[in-house]
C-alpha positions in Angstrom: 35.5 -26.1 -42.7 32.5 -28.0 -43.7 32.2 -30.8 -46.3 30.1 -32.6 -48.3 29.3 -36.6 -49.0 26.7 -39.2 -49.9 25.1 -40.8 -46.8 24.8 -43.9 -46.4 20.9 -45.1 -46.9 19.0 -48.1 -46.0 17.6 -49.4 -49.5 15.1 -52.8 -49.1 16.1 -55.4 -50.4 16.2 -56.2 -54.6 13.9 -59.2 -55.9 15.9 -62.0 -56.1 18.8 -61.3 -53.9 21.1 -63.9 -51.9 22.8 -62.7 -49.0 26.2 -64.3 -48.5 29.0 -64.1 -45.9 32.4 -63.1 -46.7 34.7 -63.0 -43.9 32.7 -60.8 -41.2 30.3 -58.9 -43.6 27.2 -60.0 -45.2 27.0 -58.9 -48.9 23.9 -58.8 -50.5 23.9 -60.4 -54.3 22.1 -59.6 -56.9 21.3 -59.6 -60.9 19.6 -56.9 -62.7 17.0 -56.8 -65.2 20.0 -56.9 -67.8 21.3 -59.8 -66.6 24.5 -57.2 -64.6 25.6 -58.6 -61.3 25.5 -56.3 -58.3 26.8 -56.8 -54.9 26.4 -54.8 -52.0 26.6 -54.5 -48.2 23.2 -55.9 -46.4 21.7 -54.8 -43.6 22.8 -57.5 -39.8 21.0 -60.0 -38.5 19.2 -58.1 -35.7 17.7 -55.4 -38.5 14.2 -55.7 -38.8 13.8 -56.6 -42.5 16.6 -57.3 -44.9 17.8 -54.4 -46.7 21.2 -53.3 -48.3 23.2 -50.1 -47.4 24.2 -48.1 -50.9 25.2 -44.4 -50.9 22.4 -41.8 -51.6 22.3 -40.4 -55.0 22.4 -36.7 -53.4 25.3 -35.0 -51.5 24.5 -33.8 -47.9 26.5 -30.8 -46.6 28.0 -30.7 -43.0 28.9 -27.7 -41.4 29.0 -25.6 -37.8 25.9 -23.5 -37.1 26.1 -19.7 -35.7 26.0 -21.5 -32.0 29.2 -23.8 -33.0 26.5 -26.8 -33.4 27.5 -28.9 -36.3 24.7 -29.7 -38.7 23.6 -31.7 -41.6 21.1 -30.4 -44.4 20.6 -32.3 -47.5 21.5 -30.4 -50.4 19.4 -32.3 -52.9 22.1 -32.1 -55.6 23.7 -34.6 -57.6 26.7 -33.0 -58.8 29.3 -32.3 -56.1 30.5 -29.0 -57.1 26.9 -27.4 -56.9 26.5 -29.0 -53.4 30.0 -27.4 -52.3 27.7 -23.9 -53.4 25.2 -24.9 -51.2 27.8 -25.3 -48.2 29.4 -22.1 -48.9 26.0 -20.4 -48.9 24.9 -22.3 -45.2 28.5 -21.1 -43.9 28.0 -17.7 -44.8 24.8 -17.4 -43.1 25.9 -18.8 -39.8 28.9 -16.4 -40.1 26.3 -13.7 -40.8 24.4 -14.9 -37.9 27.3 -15.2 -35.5 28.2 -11.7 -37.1 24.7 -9.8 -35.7 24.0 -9.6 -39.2 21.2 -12.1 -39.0 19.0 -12.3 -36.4 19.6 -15.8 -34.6 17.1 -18.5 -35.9 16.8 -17.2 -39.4 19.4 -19.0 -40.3 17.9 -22.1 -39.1 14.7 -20.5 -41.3 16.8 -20.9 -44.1 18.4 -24.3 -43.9 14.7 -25.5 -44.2 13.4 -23.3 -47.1 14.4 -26.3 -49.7 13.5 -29.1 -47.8 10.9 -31.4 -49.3 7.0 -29.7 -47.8 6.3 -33.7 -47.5 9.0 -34.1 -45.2 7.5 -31.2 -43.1 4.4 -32.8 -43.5 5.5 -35.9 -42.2 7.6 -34.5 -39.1 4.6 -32.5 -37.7 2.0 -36.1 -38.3 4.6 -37.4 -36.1 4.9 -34.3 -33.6 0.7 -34.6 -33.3 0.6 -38.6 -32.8 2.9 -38.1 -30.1 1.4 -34.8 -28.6 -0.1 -35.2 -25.1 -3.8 -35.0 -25.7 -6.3 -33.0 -23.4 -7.1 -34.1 -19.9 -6.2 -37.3 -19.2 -5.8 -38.6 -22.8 -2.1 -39.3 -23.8 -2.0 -38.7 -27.2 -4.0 -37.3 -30.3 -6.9 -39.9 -31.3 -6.0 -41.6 -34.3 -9.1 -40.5 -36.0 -7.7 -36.6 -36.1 -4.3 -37.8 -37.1 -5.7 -39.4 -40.2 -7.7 -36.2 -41.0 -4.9 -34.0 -40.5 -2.9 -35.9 -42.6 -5.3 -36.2 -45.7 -6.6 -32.3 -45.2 -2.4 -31.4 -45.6 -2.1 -33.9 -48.4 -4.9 -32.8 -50.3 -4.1 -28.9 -50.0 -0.3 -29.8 -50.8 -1.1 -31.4 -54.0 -3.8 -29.0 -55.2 -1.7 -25.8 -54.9 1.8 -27.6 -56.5 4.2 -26.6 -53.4 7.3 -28.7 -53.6 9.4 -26.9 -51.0 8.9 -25.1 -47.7 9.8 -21.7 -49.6 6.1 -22.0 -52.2 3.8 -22.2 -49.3 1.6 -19.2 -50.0 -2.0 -18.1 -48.6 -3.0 -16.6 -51.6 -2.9 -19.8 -53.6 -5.2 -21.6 -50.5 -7.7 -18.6 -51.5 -7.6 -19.9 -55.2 -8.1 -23.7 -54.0 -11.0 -22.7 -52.0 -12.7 -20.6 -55.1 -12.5 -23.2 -57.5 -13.6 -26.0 -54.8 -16.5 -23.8 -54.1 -17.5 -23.5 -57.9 -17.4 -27.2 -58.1 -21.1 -28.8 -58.9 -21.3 -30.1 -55.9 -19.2 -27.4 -53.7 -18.0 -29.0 -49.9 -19.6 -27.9 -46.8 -18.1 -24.3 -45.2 -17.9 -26.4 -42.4 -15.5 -29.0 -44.5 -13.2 -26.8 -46.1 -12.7 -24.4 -42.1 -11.7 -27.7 -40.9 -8.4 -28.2 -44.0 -8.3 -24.2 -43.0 -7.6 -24.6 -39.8 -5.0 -28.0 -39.9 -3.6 -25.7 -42.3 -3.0 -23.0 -40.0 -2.0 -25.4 -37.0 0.6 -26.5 -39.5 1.8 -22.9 -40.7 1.8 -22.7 -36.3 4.0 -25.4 -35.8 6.5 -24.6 -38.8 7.2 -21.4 -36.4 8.1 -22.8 -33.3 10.1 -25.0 -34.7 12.3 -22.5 -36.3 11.1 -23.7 -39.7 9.6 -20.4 -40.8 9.8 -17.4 -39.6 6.1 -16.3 -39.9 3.0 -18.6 -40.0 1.6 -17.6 -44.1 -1.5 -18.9 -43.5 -2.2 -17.1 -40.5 -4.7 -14.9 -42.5 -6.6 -17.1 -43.7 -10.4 -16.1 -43.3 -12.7 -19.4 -42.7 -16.1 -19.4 -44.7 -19.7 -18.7 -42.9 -21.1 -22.2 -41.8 -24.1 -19.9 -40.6 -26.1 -20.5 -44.0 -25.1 -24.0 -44.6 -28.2 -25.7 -43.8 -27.1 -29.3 -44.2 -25.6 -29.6 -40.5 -27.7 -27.3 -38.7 -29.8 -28.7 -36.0 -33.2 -27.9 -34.5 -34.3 -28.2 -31.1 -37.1 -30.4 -29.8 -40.5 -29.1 -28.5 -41.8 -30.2 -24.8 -44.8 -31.8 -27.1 -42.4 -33.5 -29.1 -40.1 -34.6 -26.1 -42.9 -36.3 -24.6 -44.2 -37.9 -27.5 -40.9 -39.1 -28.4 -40.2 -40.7 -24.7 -43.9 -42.1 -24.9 -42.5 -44.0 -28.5 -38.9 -45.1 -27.2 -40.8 -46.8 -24.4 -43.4 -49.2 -26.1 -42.0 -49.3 -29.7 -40.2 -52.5 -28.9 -43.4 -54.3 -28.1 -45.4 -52.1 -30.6 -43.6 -53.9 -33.4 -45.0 -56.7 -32.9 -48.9 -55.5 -33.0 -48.5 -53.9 -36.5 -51.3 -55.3 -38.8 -50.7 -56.4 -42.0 -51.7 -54.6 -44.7 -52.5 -56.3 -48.7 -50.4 -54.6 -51.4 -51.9 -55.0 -54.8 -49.4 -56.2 -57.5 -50.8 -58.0 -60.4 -48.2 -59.2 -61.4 -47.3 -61.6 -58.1 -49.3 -64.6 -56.8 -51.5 -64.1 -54.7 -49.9 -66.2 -51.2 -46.4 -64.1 -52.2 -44.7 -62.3 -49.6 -44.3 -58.8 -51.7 -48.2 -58.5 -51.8 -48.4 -57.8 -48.0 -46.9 -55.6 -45.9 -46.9 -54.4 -42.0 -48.7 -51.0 -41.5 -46.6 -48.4 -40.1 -46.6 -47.1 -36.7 -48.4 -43.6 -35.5 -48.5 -42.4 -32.5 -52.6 -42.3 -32.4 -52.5 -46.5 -32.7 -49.6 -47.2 -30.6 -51.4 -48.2 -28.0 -53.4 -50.5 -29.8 -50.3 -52.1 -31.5 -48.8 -52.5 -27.7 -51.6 -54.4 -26.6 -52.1 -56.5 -29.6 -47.8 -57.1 -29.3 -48.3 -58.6 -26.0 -50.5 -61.0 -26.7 -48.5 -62.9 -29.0 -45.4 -62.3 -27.4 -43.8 -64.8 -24.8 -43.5 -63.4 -21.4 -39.7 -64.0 -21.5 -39.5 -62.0 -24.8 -42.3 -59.4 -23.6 -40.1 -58.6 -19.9 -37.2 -58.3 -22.5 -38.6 -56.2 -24.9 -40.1 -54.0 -22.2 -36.6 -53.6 -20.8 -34.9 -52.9 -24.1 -37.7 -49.7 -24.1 -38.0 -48.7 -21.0 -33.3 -48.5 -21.3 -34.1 -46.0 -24.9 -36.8 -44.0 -23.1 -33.8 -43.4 -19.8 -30.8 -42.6 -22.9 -33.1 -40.3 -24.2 -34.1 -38.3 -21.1 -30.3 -38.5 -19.6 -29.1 -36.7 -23.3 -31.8 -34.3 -23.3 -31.7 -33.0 -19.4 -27.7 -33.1 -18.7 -26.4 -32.0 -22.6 -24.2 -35.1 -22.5 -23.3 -36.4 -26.3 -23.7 -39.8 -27.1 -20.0 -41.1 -26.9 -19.9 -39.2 -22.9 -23.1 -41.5 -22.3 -21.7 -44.5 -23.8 -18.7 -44.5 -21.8 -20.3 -43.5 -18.3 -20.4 -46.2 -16.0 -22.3 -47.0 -12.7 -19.5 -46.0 -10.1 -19.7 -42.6 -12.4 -23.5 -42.1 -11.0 -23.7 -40.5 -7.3 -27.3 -40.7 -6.6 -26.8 -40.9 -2.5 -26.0 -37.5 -2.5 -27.7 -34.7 -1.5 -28.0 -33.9 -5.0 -27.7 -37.0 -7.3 -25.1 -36.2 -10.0 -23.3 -37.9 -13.1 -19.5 -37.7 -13.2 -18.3 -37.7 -16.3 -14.3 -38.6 -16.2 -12.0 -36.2 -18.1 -11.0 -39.5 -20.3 -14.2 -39.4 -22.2 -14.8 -35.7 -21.4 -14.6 -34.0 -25.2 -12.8 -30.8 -23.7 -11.0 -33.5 -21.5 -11.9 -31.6 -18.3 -13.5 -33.5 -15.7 -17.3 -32.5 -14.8 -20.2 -32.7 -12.8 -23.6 -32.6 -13.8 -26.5 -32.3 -11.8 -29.3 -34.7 -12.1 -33.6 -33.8 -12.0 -35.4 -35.4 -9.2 -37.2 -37.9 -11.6 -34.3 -39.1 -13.6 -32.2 -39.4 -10.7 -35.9 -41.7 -9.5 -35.4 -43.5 -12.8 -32.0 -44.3 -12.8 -31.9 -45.7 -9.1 -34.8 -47.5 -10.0 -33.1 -49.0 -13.6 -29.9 -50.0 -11.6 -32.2 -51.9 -8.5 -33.5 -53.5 -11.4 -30.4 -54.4 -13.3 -29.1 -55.8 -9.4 -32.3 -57.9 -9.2 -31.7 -59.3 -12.5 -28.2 -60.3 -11.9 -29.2 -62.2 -8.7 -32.2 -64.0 -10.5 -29.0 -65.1 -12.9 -27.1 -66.3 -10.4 -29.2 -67.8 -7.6 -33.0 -68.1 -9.1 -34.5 -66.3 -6.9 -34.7 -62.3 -6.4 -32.2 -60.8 -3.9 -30.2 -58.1 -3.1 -26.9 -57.7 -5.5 -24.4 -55.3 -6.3 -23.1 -54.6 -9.9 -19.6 -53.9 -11.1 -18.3 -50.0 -10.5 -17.4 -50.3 -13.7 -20.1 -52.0 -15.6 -22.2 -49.3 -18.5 -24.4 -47.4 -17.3 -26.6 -47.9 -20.7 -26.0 -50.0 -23.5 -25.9 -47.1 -25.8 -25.5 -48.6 -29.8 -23.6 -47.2 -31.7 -26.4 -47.2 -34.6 -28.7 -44.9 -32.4 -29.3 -42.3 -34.8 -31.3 -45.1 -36.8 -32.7 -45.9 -34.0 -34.1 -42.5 -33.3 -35.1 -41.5 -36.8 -37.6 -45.2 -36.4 -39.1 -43.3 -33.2 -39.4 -40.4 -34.6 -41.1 -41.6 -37.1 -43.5 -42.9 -35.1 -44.1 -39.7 -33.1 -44.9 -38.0 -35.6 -41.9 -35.6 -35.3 -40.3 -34.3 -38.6 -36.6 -35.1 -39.4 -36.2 -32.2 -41.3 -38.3 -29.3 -40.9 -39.3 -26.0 -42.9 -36.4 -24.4 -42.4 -33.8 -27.5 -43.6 -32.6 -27.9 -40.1 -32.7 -31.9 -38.9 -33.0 -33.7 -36.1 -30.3 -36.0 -34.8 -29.1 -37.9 -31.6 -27.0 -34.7 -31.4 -29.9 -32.4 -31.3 -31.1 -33.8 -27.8 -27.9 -31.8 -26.4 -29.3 -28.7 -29.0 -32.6 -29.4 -27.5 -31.3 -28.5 -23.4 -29.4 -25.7 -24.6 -32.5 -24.4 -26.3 -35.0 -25.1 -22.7 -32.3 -23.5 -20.6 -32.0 -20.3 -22.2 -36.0 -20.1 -23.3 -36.7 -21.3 -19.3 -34.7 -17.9 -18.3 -31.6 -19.2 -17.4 -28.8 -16.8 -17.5 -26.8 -17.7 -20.4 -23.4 -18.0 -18.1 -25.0 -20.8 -16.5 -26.1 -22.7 -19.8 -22.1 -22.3 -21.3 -21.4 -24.3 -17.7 -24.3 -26.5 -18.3 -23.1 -27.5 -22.0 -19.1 -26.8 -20.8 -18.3 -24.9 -23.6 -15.3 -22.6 -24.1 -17.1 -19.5 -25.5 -20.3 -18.4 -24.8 -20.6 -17.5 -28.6 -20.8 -21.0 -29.2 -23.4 -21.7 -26.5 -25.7 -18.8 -27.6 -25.4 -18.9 -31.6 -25.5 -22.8 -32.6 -27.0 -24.5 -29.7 -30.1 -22.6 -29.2 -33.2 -22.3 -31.6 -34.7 -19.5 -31.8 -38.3 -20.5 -32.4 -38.5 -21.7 -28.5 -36.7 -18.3 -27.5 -39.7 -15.8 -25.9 -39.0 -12.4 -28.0 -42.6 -11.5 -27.5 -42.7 -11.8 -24.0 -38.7 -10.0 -23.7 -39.6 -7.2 -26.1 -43.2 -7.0 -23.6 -41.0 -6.9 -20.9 -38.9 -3.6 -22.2 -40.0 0.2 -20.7 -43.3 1.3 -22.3 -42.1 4.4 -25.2 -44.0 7.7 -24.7 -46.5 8.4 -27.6 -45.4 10.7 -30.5 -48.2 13.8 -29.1 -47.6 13.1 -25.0 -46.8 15.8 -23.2 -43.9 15.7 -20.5 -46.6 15.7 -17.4 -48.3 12.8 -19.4 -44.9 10.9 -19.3 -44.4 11.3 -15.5 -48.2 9.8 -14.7 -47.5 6.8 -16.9 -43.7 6.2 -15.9 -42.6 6.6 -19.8 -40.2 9.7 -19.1 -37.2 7.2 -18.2 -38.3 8.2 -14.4 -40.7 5.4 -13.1 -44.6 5.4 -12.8 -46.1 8.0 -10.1 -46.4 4.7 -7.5 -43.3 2.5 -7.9 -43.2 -1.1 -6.7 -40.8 -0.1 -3.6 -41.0 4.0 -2.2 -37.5 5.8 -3.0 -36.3 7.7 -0.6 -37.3 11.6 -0.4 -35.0 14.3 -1.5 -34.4 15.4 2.3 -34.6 13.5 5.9 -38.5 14.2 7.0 -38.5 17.0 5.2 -40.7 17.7 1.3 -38.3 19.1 -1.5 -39.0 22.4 -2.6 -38.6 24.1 -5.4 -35.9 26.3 -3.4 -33.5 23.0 -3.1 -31.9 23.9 -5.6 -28.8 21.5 -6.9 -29.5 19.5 -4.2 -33.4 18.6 -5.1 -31.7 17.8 -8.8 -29.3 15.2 -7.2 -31.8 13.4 -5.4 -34.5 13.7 -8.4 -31.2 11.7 -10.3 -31.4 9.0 -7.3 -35.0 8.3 -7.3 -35.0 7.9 -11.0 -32.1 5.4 -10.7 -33.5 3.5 -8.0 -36.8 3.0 -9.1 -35.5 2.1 -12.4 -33.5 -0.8 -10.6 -36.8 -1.7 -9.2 -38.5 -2.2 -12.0 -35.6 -3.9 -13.4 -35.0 -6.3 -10.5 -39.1 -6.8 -10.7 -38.9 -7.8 -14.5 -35.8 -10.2 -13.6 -38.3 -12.2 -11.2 -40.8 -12.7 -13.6 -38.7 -14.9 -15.4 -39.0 -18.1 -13.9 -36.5 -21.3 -14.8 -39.4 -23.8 -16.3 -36.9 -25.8 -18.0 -38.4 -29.1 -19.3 -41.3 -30.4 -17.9 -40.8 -33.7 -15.7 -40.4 -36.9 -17.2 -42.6 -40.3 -16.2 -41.2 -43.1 -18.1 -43.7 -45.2 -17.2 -46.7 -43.2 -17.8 -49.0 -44.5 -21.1 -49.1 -43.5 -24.8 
């Protein structure tokens, strides 16, 4: 027989309260706003902030579950007669459950339906904090918590739900039209992300035999494909270059730009907003180099040079191994194996974004680079320490790169300079993440098969690989569509189709002989079936070879190599 009762709650503290001993308890005292005394019991000594301990103003009910488990779900009512209703209703399902009636769990499904959706809300924040993350992370970043939690809040408000019964897809569908008819409507890309915490909610709520289907598990994200404000364009080899060429004397180039007179009438004439330093192009940057040098101090000159010759290496690294910026930042010298028979970059499933551990080949001339940046750093360390140069080696697990975190400002300033648009025709921009857009986009134009470029990028789908990481102005559809079977003319005539290898059967002369319909013998016309078949054969084999000679015309270009140190 179940029952029902007030729990006993923790409430904090009232303002103005004394807490006094009387015999073995401690009783909290208090007065009102009304000037009525109040006493009641307080929390011990070992609690972690004083409190009292009052009985809740709703009834909870108590009773055994179909599996003989006894259980407590608040009821939510005041008056104790409409909470024994409640009881009787939970004991009649887990008899109807015990029964066969129900199926088991949907009684569980039920105890929940009136529950506060914040509570819900609040035990699956707590579930995700203290999920086991991917790889060798322990737990959920922080960062995603905090978005989880204000995409749930925000969707919880806006559609009214109370308890876990109102949750209902179609009023998501309503939120989403009226957000989108907003003045200024949210990114597709904004509103798939609430979408999709949603639906990892409604995901959780099932396993946890909250409900017993997921309602928003039909819920259709928007198209992110015309939503030009976070689409991305791919770099150029012209552009590559000339950006490199920028990273690497912009530091000193700084300090060559002339000075240029502004007029404004209405300043004196020695003021400081009359004058102004020209900007950088990449036609004068040269010039401005050589002019920064000579009034730089060879101390801040060797410092400066190092500061660009670092950007120029973060650039190449990001745009010839697809790593993103935070996978850079976190890499570290022991994570660079440039002894090998192919040098390679380790990138530890810690900082991994898929949290998979990975290998990344290395080009010839950045693996050069980077051997020769780290002899460098070494010989730096030992001037430091002893004076004089030397032989040194640094920490395992010093940075690779000193990557800042305010890069993107960095590489709109060299841009800039370069001459390279941050936003082109089309609306699509250019950002530190587009140097990973940018290898996608040279892998797949340099032939690469586009298997290989999903490893490359370590992506899970190769939808994502071929769709929003390659551009399609560096794609070759000329030269593929070139590459297809010539089509017979609308008047040819079959015999004309055979002599120019447009019948589907190959050109008179094939690239490789096939083999003849009989074994040192001619087919005649008297063959028969057999003549037939072997026709079929030769057809398909010389079609392979046309197709296998096609295949090797594609060769992997990729991006053309790299000299840091060459000039503007």
């Amino acid at each position: 027989m179940g029952i029902v009762f007030r729990q006993m709650v923790t409430r904090p503290l009232p303002a103005g309260a004394r807490i006094v001993t009387r015999g073995r308890r401690r009783v909290a005292v208090w007065t009102d706003a009304d000037g009525r005394k109040h006493e009641a019991r307080a929390t011990g000594p070992r609690a972690t902030r004083p409190g009292i301990v009052v009985e809740a103003t709703t009834f909870t009910a108590q009773y055994r579950d179909a599996d003989g488990r006894k259980r407590r779900v608040a009821t939510g009512c005041r008056d104790r007669v409409v909470a024994r209703a409640v009881l009787a209703d939970l004991e009649r399902r887990a008899e109807l459950e015990r029964r066969g009636v129900l199926r088991p769990g949907e009684g569980r499904v039920a105890d929940h339906a009136d529950t506060p959706v914040a509570d819900h809300v609040a035990a699956y924040l707590a579930a995700l904090a203290a999920r086991r993350g991917k790889g060798a992370r322990r737990s959920v970043a922080p960062r995603h918590v905090a978005n989880v939690r204000h995409a749930l809040q925000l969707v919880v408000e806006a559609c009214g739900w109370r308890r876990l019964r109102d949750l209902d897809r179609e009023a998501v569908e309503r939120w989403v039209a009226r957000r989108l008819d907003e003045p200024s409507p949210p990114a597709p890309r904004t509103v798939n992300a609430k979408l999709k915490s949603l639906t990892a909610w409604g995901n959780w709520l099932v396993g946890e035999g909250r409900l017993g289907s997921n309602p928003f598990a039909r819920l259709r994200p928007l198209d992110e494909a015309d939503d030009v404000r976070r689409q991305r364009r791919a770099l150029t080899g012209d552009e590559l270059r000339r950006l490199l060429t920028v990273a690497r004397l912009r530091p000193v180039a700084e300090f060559g730009r002339q000075t240029i007179r502004v007029v404004d009438h209405g300043r004196p004439r020695g003021s400081r907003a009359t004058w102004k330093r020209s900007p950088l192009t990449f036609d004068d940057l040269a010039a401005a180099v050589e002019r920064g040098r000579g009034r730089l101090r060879p101390d801040v000159l060797a410092r400066l040079e190092r500061a660009g010759r670092e950007r120029a290496m973060v650039y190449a690294t990001l745009v010839t191994t697809g790593l993103r910026r935070g996978e850079l930042a976190a890499l570290t010298v022991a994570d660079v194996r440039l002894d090998d028979p192919q040098p390679i970059l380790v990138l530890p499933g810690a900082v991994a974004k898929n949290g998979q551990r990975a290998t990344m080949p290395l080009r010839p001339d950045v693996a050069a680079e980077l051997r020769a940046w780290i002899d460098e750093r070494a010989d730096g360390v030992c001037r430091a320490r002893v004076g004089i140069a030397g032989t040194v080696s640094i920490p395992g697990d010093a940075p690779l790169f000193d990557v800042p975190v305010a890069l993107v400002k960095i590489l709109d300033r060299d841009m800039a300079a370069a001459g390279i648009p941050k936003r082109d025709d089309r609306g699509r921009t250019v950002d530190v993440h587009a140097l990973r857009h940018t290898f996608a986009s040279h892998l797949v134009a340099a032939g690469v098969a586009p298997r290989v470029a999903q490893a490359a990028l370590r992506h899970s789908s190769l939808d994502l690989t071929m769709q929003h990481y390659t551009d399609p102005r560096l794609l070759d559809v000329a030269g593929a569509l070139a590459a297809l079977p010539s089509l017979p003319a609308a008047d040819s005539t079959p015999a004309e189709g055979r002599a120019t290898g447009t019948d589907g059967g190959g050109a008179v002369t094939p690239p490789v002989t096939p083999f003849s319909a009989g074994r040192g013998r001619k087919r005649s016309d008297s063959d028969g079936n057999a003549g037939c078949a072997a026709d079929g054969q030769t057809k398909r084999k010389a079609m392979k070879t046309r197709l296998l000679t096609a295949e090797t015309q594609i060769l992997p270009t990729g991006i053309e190599p790299v000299t840091f140190s060459s000039g503007g």
